[in-house]
Each structure stands twice: as structure tokens, then as C-alpha cells.
Backbone bond lengths (Angstrom), bond angles and torsions (degrees), N, CA, C in turn:
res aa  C-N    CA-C-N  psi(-1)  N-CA   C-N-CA  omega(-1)  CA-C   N-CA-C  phi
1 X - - - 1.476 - - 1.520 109.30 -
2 X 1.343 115.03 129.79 1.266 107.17 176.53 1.860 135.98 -44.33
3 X 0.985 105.66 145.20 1.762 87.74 -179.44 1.285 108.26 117.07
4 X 1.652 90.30 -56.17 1.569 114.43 -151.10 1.997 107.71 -37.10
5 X 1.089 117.78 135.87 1.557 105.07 170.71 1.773 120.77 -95.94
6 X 1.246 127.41 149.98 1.311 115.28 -162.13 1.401 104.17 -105.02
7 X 1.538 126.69 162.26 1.461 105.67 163.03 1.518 144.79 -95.13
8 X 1.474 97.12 141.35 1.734 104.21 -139.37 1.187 84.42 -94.98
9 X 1.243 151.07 64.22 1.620 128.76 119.69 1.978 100.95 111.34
10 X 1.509 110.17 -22.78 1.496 121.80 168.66 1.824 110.07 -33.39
11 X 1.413 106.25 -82.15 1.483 133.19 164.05 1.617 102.31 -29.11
12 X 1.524 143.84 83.83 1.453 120.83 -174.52 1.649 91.34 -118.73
13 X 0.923 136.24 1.24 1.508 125.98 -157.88 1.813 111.28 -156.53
14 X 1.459 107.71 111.56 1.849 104.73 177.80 1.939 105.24 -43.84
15 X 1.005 96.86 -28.95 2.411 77.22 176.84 1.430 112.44 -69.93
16 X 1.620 122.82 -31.72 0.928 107.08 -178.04 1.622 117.76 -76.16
17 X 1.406 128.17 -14.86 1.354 114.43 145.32 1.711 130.27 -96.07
18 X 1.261 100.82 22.57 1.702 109.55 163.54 1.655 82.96 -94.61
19 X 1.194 150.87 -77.28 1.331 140.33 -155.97 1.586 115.78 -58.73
20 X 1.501 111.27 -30.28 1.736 100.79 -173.63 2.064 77.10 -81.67
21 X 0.701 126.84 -25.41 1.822 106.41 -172.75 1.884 98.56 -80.27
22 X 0.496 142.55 -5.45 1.660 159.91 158.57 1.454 121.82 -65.74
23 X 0.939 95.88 -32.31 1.772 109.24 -166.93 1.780 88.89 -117.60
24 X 1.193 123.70 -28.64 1.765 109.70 -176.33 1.856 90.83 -90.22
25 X 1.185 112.09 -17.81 1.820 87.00 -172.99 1.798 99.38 -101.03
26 X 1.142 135.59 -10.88 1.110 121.43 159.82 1.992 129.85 -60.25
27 X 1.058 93.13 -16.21 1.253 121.88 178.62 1.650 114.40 -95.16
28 X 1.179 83.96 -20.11 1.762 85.99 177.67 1.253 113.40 -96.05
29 X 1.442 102.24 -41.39 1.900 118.23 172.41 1.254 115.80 -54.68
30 X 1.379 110.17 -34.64 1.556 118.66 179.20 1.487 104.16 -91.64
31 X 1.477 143.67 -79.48 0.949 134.87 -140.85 1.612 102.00 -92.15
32 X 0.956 113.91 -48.03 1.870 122.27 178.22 1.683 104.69 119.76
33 X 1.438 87.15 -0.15 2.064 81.47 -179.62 1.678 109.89 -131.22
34 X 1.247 116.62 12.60 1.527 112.01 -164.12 1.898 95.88 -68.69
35 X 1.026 128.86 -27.37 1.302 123.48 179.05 1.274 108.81 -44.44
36 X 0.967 140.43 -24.31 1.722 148.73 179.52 1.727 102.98 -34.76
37 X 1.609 83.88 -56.23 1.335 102.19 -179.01 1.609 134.25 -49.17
38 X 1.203 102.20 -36.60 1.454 121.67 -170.86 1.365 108.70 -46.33
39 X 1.626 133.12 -53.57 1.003 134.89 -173.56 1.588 115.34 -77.52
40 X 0.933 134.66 -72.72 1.406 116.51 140.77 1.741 133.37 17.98
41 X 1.142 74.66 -75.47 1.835 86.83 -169.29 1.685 100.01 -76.06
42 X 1.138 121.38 -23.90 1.870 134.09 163.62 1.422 105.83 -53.05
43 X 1.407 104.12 -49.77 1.619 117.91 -174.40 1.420 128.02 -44.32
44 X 1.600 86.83 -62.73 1.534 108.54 174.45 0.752 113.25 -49.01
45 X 1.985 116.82 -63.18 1.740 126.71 -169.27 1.547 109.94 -51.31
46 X 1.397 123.64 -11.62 1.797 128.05 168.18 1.163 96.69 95.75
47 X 1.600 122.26 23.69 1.919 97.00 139.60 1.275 116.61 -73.30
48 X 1.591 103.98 167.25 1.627 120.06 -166.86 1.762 100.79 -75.92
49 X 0.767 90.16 168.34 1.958 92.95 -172.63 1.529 118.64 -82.10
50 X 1.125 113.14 -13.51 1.384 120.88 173.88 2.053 112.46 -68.94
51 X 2.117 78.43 -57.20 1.413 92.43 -167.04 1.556 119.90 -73.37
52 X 1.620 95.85 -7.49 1.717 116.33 -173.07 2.190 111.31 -79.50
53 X 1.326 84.82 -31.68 1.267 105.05 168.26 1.156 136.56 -57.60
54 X 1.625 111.89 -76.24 1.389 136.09 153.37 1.558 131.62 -45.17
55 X 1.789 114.95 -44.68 1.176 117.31 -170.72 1.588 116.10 -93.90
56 X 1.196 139.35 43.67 1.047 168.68 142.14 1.949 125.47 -76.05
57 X 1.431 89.63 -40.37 1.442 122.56 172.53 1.547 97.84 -40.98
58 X 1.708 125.41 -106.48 1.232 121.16 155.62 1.757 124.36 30.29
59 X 1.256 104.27 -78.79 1.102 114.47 -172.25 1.686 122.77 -87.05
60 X 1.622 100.02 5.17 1.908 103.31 174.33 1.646 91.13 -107.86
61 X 1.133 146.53 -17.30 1.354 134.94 170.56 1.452 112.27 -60.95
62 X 1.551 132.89 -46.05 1.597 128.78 175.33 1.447 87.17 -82.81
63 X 1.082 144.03 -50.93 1.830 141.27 -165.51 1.722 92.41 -50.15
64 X 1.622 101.94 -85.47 1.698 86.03 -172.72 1.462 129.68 -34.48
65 X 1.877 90.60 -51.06 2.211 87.89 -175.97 1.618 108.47 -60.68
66 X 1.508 124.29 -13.36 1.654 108.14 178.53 1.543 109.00 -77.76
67 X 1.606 114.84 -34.64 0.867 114.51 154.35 1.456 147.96 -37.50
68 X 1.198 90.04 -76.72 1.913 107.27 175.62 1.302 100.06 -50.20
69 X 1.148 134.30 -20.84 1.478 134.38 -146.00 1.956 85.15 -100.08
70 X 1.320 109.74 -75.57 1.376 113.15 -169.92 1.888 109.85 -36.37
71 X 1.712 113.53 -32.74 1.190 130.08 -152.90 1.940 77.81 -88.11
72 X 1.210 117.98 -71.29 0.929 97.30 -169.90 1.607 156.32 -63.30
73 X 1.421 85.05 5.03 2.096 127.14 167.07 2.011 89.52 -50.45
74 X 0.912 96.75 -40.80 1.517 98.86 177.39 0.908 150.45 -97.94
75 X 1.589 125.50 13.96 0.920 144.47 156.12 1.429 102.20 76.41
76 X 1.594 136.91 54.84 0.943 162.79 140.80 1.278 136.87 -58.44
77 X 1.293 109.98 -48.92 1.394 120.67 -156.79 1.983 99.00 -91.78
78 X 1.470 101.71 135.63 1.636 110.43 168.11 1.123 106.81 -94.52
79 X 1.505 107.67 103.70 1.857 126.89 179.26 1.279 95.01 -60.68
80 X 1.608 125.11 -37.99 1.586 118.59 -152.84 1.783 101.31 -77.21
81 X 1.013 116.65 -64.12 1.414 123.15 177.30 1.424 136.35 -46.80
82 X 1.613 104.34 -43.06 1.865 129.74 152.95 1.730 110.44 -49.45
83 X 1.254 103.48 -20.26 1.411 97.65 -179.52 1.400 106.77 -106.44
84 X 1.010 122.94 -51.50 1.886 116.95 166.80 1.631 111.85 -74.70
85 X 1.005 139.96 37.36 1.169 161.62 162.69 1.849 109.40 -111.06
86 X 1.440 116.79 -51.19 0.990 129.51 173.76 1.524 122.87 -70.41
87 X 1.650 96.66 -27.72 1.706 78.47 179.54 1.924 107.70 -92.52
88 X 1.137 128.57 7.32 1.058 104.43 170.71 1.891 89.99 -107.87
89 X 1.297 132.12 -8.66 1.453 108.91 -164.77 1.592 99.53 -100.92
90 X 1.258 122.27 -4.65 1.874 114.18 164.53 1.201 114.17 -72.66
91 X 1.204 122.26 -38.11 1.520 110.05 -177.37 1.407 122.91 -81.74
92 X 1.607 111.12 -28.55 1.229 120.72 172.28 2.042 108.73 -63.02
93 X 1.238 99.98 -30.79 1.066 104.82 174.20 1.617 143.84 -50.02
94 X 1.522 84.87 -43.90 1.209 96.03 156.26 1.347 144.38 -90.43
95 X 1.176 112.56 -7.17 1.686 124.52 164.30 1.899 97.86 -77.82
96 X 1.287 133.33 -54.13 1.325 128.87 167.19 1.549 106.44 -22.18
97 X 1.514 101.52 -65.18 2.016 96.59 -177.63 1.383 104.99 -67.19
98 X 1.083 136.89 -7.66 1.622 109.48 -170.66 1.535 93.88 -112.37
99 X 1.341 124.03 -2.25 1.211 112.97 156.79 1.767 124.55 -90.20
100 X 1.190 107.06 -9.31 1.373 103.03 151.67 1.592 143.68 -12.15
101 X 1.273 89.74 -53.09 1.873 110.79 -163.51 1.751 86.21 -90.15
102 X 1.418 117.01 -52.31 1.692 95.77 172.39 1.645 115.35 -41.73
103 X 1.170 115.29 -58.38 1.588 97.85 -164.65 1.425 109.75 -81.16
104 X 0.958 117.18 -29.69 1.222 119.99 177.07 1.990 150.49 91.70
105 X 1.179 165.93 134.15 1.033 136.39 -147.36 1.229 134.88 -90.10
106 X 1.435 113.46 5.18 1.577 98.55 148.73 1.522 117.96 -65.64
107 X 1.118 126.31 -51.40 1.487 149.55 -164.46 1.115 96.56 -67.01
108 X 1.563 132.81 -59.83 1.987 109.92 166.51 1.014 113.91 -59.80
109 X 1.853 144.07 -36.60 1.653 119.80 152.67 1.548 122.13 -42.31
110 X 1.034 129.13 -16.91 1.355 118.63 -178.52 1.467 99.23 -98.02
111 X 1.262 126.47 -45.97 1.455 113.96 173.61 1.394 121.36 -42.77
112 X 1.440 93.99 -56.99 1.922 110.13 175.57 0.894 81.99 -40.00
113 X 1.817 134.52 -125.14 0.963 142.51 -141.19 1.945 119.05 -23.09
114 X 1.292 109.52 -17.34 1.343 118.15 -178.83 1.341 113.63 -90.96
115 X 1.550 113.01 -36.53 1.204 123.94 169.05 2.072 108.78 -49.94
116 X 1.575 94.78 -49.59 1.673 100.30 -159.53 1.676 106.54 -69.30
117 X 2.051 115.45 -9.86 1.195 109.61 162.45 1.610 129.02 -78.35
118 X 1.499 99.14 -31.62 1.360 105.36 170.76 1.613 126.00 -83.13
119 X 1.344 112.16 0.80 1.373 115.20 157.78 1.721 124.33 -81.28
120 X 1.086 108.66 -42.55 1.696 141.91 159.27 1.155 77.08 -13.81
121 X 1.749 102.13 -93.69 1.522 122.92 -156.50 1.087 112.14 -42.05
122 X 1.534 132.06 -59.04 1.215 142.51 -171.39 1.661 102.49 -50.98
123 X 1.202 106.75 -46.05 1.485 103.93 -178.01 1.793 128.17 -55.57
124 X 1.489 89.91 -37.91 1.636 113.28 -171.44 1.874 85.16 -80.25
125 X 0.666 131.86 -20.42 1.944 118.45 -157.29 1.864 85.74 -117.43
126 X 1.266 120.08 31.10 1.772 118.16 -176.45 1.466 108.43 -78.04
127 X 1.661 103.12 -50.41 1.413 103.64 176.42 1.327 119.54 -53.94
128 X 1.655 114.93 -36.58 1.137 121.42 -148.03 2.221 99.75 -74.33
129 X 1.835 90.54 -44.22 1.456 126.99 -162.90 1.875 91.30 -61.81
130 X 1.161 104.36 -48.65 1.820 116.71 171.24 1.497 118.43 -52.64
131 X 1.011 117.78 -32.90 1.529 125.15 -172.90 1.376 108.29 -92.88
132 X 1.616 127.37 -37.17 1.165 127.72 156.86 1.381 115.48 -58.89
133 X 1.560 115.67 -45.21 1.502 104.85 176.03 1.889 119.01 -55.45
134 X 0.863 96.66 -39.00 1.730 115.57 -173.35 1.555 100.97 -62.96
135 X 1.603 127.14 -45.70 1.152 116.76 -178.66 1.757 100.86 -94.54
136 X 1.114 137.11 14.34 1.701 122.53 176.16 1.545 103.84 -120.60
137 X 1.384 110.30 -19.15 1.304 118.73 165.94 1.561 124.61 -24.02
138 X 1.268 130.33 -48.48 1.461 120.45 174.84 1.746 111.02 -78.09
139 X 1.551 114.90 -3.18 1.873 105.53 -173.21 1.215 88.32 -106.55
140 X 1.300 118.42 -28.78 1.489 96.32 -167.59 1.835 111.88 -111.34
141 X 1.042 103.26 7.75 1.630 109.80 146.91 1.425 131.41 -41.12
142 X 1.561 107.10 -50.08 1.081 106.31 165.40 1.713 142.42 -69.60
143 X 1.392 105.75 -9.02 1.217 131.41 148.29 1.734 131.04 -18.31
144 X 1.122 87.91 -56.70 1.496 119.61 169.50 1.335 114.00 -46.49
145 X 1.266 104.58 -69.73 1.695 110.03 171.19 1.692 129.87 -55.60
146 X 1.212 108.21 -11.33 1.675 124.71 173.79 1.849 105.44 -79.04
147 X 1.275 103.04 74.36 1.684 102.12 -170.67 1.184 113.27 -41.51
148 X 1.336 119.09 -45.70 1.595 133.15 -158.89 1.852 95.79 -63.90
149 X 1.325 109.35 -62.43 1.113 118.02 179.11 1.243 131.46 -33.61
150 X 1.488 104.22 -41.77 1.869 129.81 174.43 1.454 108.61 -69.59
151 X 1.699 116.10 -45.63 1.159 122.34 -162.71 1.330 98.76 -68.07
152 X 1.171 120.71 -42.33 1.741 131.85 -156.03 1.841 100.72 -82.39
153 X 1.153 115.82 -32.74 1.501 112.12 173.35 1.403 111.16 -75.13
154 X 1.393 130.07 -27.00 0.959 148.58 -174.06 1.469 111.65 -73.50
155 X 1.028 115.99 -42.09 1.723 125.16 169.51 1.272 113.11 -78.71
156 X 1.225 118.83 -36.42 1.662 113.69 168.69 1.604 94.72 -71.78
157 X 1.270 160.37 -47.58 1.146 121.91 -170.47 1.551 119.30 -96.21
158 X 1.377 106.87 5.38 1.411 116.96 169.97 1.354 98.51 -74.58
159 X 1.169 140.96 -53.18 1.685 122.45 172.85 1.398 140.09 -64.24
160 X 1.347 79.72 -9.14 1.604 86.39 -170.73 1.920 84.11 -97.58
161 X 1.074 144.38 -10.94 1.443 129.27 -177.75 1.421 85.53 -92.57
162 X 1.452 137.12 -46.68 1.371 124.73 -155.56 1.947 100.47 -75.91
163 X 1.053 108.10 -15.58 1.994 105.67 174.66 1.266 88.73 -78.28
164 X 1.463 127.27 -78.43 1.527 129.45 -162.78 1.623 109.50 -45.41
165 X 1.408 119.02 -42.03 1.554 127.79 -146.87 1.016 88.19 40.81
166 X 1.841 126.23 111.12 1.156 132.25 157.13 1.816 87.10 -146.63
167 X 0.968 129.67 -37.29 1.436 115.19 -165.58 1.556 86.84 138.77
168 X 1.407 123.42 -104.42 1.065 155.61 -173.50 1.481 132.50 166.99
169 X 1.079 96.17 -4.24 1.823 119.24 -136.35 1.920 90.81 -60.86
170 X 1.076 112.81 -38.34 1.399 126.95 -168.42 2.145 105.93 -54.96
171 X 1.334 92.38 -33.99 1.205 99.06 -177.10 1.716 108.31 -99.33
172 X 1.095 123.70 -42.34 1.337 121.80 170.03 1.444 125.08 -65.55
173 X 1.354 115.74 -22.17 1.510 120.77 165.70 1.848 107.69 -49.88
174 X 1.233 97.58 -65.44 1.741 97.88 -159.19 1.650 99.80 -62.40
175 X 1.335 107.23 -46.85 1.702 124.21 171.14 1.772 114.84 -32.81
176 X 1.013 111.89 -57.51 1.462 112.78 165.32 1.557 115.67 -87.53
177 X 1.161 142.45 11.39 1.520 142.49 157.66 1.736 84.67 -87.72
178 X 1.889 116.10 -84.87 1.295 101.39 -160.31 1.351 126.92 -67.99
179 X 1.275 126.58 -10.26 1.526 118.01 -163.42 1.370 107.57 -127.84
180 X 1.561 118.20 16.99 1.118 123.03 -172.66 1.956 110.98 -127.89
181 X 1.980 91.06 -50.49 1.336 108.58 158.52 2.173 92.63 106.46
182 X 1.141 108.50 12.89 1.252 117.14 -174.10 1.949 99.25 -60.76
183 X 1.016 124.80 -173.43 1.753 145.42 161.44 1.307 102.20 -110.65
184 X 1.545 84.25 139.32 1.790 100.53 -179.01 1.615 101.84 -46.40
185 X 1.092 136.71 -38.09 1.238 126.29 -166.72 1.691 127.18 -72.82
186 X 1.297 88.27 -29.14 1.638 126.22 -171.66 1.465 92.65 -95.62
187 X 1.394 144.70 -37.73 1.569 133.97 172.27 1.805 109.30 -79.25
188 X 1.271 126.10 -28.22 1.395 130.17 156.41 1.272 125.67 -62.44
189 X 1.001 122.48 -34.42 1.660 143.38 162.33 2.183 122.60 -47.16
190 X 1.483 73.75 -61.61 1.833 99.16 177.01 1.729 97.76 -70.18
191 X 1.138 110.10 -59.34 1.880 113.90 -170.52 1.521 105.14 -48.71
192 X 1.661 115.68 -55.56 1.296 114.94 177.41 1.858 113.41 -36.62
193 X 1.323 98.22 -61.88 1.338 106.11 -162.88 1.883 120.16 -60.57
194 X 1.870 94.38 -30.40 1.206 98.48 168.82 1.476 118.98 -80.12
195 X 1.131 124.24 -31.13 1.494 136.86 -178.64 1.920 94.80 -60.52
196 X 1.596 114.62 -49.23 1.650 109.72 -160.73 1.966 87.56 -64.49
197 X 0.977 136.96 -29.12 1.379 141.49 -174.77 1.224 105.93 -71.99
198 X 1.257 127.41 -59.59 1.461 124.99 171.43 1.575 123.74 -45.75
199 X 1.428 93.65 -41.95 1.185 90.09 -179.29 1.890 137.36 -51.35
200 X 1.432 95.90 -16.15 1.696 119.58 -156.68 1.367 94.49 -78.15
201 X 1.456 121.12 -57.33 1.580 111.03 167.27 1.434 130.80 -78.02
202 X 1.195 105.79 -1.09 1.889 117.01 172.14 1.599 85.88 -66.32
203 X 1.394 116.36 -89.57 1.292 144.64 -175.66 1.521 90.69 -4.08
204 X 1.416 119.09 -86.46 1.675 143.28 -169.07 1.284 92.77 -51.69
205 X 0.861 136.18 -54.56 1.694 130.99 -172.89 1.708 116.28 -63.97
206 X 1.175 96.52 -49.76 1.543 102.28 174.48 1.352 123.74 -56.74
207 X 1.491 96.71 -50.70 1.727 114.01 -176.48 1.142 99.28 -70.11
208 X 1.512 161.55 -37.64 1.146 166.35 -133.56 1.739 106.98 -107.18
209 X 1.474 112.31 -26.01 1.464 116.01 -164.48 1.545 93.50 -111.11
210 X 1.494 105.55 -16.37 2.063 111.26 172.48 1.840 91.31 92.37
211 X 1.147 135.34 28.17 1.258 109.67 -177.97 2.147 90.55 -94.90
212 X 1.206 124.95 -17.81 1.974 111.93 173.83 1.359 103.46 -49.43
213 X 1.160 124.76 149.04 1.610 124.23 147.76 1.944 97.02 -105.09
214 X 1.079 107.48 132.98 1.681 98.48 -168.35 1.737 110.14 -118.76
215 X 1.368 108.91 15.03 1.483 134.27 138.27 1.285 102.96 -54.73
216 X 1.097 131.47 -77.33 1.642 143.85 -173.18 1.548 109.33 -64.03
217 X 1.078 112.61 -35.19 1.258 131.77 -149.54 1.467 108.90 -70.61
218 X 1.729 112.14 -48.10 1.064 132.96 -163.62 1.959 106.50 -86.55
219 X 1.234 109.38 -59.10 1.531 118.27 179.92 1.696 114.50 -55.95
220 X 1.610 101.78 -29.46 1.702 106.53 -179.09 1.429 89.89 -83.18
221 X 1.449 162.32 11.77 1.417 134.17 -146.95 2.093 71.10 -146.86
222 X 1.172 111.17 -15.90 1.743 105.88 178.57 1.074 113.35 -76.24
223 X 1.487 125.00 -40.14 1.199 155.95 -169.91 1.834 92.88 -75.24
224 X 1.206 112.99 -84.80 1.495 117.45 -157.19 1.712 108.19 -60.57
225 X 1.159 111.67 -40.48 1.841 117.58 174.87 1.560 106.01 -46.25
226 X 0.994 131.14 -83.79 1.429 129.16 -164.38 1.538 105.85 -71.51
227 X 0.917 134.45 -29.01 1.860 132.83 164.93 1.542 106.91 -73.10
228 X 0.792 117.66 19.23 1.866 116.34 -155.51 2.177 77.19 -115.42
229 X 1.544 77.98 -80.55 2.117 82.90 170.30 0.868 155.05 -30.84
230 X 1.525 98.43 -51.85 1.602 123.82 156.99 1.663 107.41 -39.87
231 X 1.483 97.15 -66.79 1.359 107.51 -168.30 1.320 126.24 -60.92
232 X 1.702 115.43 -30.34 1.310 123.60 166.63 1.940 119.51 -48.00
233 X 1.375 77.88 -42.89 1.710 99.51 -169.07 1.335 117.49 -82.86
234 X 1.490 106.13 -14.23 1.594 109.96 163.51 1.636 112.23 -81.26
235 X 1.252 88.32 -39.43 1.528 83.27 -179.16 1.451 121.04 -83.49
236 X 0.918 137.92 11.86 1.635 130.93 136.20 1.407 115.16 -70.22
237 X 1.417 125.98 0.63 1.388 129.81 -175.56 1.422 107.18 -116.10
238 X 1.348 135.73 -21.96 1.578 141.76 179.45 1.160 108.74 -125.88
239 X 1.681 107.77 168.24 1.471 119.86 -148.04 1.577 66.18 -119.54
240 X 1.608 113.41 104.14 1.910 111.84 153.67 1.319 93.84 -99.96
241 X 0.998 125.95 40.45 1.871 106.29 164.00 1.387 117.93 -76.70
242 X 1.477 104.78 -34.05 1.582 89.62 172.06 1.437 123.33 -106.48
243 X 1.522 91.75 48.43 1.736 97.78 165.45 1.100 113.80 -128.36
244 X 1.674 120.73 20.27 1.229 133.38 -144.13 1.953 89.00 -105.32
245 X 1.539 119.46 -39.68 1.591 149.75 -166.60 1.931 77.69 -72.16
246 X 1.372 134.72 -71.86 1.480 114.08 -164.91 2.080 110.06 -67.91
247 X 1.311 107.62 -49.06 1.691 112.78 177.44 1.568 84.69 -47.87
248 X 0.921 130.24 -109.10 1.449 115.17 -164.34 1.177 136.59 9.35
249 X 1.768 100.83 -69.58 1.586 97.48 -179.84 1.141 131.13 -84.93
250 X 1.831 105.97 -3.13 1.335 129.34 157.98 1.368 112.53 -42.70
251 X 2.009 112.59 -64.31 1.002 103.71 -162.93 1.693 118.74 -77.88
252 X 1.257 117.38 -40.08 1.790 119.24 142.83 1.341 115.12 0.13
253 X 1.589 110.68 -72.71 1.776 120.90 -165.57 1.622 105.91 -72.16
254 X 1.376 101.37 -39.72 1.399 98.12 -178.28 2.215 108.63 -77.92
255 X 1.142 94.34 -34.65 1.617 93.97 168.44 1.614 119.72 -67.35
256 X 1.077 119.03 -45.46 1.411 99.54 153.62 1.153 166.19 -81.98
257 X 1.567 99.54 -20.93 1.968 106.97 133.67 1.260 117.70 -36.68
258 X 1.444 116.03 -72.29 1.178 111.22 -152.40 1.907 109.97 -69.04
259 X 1.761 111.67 -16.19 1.609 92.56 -174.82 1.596 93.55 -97.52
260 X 1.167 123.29 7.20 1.829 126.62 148.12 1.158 126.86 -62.82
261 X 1.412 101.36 -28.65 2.015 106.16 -167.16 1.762 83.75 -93.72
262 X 1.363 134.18 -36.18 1.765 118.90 -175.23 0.844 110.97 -65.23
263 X 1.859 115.23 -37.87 1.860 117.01 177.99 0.906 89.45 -32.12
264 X 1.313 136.60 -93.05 1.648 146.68 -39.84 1.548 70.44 -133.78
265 X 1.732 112.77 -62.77 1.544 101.89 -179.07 1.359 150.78 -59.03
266 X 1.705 101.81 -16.16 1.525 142.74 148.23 1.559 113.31 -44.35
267 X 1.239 97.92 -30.40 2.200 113.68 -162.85 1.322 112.69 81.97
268 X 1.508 124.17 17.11 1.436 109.19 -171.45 1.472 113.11 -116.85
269 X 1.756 102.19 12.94 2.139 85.64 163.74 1.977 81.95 -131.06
């Protein structure tokens, strides 16, 4: 595809993408959104933007299920909602990946990078987003039970994970705190499980149209799987709440560099 950039020689060694997949699933285990990152940090290392996108994918299908799995040791996860959530966000899902190749990979680097500001935020406003959930929690409980309603939110963020291949998780986190009334713990829990589901037709869709590179594909998914677990499972054991105020503005600083550096290569900052 035109544009497209190739990789220039950055990437020289399989650890250095066993370690960036190491460092994106600890972040995922802990916070429920570090995957943001994944594409990004692909970017930089000088994969092409298609394959920087997509081939990350791979490695959040065993990442989420180690996840969801550890989360759901605890009786966390809302089976009822993950499942009417799912039936409108799999199918949407997969039209998201096959619209991919329309927009194309500069333009999902610039999204990414847009995505990794609006996760930031979301992250830094958790306490705030938690306390609203906690007090709207009994009106909007009933929410849940409006299938149509679930299904239809569910397809809007099923496409938007199947363009990004990110999961979704970024958008279904706050989605089940505010519009559901869930606990941060209990909306990280449900996202995992729906995200490891999503993932099955991302995966097939992607791989099928050639946008994985599975060079990359495989060493980043070594890295992020077993750090993904760890991290889940620590964090039912530590108080990261107040590390939640620096990841934030981490991901902010790093989201707006990085959707500055795609402008910039686009010609438009």
C-alpha cells in the first residue's frame, strides 16, 4: 500500500520483541488497558503500520484468556452482560478488520496514537469515573436488561477494536463502570473476557487478508502471555491505585508524541 513504511533494520533481535511484549502485558495484567500500547511501541521499533497494528492481535487472545481466567478465580466476571455484549460486538468485529485495508496504515497509526490519549485520560479520571459508577449503579443496572441496547453498544465497539485490533478493552472498561454501574474490578474482569472472544475473529480476519507479520507476531505474544498473568495475579494482591495518576500521564505523553510523530509523517503538523 502506498505510504506504507518498511522495516528499517531498528527490530534486529527476537528479545527485543519478547521484551516490548513483556512490558505491554504487564500493563495489561495490571491496568486492563496497557495493550494500547502495543501498536505504538511496534511502530517505533520500524514495523510497517499495517503489520504494527494487526500483529499484536495473536498475542491478546492467550494474554486476555490468562487474564480473564486469573480475574475470573474470583468471581468477577458478568457472564450475563459479556454475552449480550458479544453478540452484537463479534460480528461488528469483523467488518472493523476488513475495513482496515480501506483506511489504511498510516491513518490506524494516527488513530492508535489517539486511542493511547484517550486511554491516558480515561485512566487519570478512574477514581473519579468509579465513584460515579458506585453512585448510578442502581439506575443504570437496569440497563443491562435492554438487550437491544447492549447489543448495539457492543457493535459500535466491536468495530472499532476490529479497525484498531486492540481488543476493545479501552472502550468497554469505562462502558461497563458508567453505563452499566459495574466496579473497576468487575468492569476489567468482563472486558478481559469479552476482548479474549473478540479476539478469535480479529485474529482470522486479519490473518486471512495478510495484514499479521508472524515474525513479530510470535516473539511479542511470548513476551506479553506470561507477563500478562503474572500481572493480573499481582494485582488482586496490591494496592496499584496510586500508580494509576503516573500510567496515565504516561500514557497521555506517550499518546501525544506519538500521534505527532504520524502527523508530522503524513505532512500535517
Amino acid at each position: 500500500m502506498g505510504g506504507e513504511r518498511r522495516l528499517d533494520g531498528t527490530v534486529t533481535s527476537i528479545p527485543v520483541l519478547v521484551l516490548a511484549g513483556a512490558a505491554v502485558g504487564l500493563l495489561y495484567g495490571l491496568f486492563g488497558v496497557g495493550s494500547a500500547f502495543a501498536t505504538p511501541i511496534l511502530a517505533v521499533l520500524g514495523v510497517p503500520a499495517l503489520a504494527a497494528v494487526a500483529s499484536p492481535l495473536p498475542a491478546l487472545l492467550p494474554g486476555s484468556a490468562s487474564g480473564g481466567w486469573a480475574y475470573a478465580r474470583t468471581g468477577l466476571v458478568d457472564a450475563k452482560l459479556a454475552r449480550r455484549t458479544l453478540l452484537g460486538a463479534a460480528p461488528a468485529c469483523i467488518a472493523g478488520s476488513l475495513s482496515s485495508r480501506w483506511v489504511g496504515g498510516p491513518w490506524l497509526l494516527v488513530l492508535s496514537g489517539l486511542v493511547l490519549v484517550v486511554v491516558g485520560a480515561r485512566v487519570l479520571a478512574s477514581r473519579r469515573i468509579s465513584g460515579a459508577a458506585a453512585t448510578t449503579a442502581p439506575t443504570t443496572a437496569a440497563w443491562v436488561d435492554h438487550r437491544g441496547a447492549v447489543v448495539a453498544v457492543g457493535a459500535a465497539i466491536g468495530f472499532v477494536a476490529g479497525l484498531l485490533a486492540n481488543g476493545g478493552g479501552f472502550l468497554l472498561v469505562p462502558t461497563f463502570l458508567l453505563a452499566v454501574g459495574l466496579t473497576l474490578p468487575e468492569a476489567t474482569a468482563t472486558s478481559l473476557v469479552v476482548v479474549t472472544v473478540l479476539s478469535v475473529p480479529a485474529v482470522l480476519t486479519h490473518a486471512l487478508i495478510g495484514d499479521i507479520d508472524w515474525s513479530v507476531a510470535v516473539p511479542f505474544a511470548a513476551g506479553l502471555v506470561p507477563a500478562s498473568a503474572l500481572a493480573a495475579l499481582l494485582a488482586s494482591r496490591l494496592d496499584v491505585g496510586h500508580l494509576r495518576v503516573a500510567f496515565g500521564a504516561l500514557l497521555v505523553a506517550v499518546g501525544g508524541w506519538f500521534l505527532w510523530r504520524e502527523l508530522r509523517l503524513l505532512g500535517l503538523a
